[in-house]
C-alpha positions as CSV (number, residue, x, y, z in Angstrom):
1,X,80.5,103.3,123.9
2,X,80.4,104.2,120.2
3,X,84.1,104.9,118.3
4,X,83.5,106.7,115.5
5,X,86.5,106.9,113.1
6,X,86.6,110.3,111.5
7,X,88.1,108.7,108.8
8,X,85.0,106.8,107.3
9,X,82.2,108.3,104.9
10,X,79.6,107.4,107.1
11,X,80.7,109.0,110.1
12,X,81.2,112.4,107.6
13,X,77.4,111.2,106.1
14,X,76.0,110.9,110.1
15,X,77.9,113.7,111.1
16,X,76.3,116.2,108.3
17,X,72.8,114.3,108.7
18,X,73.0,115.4,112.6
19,X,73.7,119.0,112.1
20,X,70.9,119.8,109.1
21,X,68.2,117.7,111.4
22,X,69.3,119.6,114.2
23,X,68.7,123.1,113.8
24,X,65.2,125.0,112.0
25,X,65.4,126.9,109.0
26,X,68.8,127.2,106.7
27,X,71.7,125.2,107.1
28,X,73.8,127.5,109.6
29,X,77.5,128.3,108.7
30,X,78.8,125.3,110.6
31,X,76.1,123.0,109.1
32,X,77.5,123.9,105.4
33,X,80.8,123.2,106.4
34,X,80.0,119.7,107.9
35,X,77.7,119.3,104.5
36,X,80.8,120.3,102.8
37,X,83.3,117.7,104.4
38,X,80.7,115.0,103.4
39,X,80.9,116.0,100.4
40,X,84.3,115.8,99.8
41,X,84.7,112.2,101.3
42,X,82.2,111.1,99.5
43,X,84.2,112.3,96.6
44,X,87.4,110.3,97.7
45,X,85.3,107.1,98.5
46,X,84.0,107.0,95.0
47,X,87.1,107.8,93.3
48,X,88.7,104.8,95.1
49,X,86.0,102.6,94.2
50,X,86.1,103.7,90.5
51,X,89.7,103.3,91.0
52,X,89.7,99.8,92.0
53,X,86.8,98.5,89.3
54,X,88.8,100.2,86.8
55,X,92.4,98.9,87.7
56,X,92.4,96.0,90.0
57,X,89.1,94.2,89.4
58,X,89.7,94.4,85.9
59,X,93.0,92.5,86.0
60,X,91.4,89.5,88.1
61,X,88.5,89.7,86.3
62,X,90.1,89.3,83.0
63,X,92.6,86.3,84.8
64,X,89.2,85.1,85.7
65,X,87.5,84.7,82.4
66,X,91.0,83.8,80.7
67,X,90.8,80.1,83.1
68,X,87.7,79.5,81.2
69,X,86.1,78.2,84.5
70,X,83.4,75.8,84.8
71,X,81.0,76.5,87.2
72,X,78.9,73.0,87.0
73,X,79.7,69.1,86.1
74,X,78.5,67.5,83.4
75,X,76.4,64.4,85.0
76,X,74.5,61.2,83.9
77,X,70.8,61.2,84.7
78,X,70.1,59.2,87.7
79,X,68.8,55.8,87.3
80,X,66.9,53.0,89.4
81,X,69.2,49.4,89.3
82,X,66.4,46.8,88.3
């Protein structure tokens, strides 16, 4: 069957979505909570991805750009022999 890890943001995200579809009217107490817990991983996910463009992507991007890569050849138009 279906592992969920409770670990990833989208098991927090499905979890919160199932408890507010579930029930009528206002979130109850335990739908806040769960609402809340989303919340809060959401909060870590983003702060590693921030953390990673900011810190590690910019180092290989600069290492990147500093190779002065070149993405295509320079080529000779193609000609028919006669």
């Amino acid at each position: 069957g279906i592992q969920r890890s409770p670990d990833l943001l989208n098991t927090a995200l499905f979890r919160a979505s199932s408890y507010l579809n579930s029930s009528d009217g206002a979130p109850n107490p335990t739908a806040r909570l769960v609402l809340e817990q989303a919340r809060q991983k959401t909060r870590e996910v983003l702060e590693a991805v921030n953390a990673f463009f900011e810190k590690d992507f910019q180092a290989f991007r600069e290492r990147v750009e500093s190779q002065e890569i070149r993405l295509f050849k320079d080529f000779e138009p193609l000609r028919l022999k006669e």
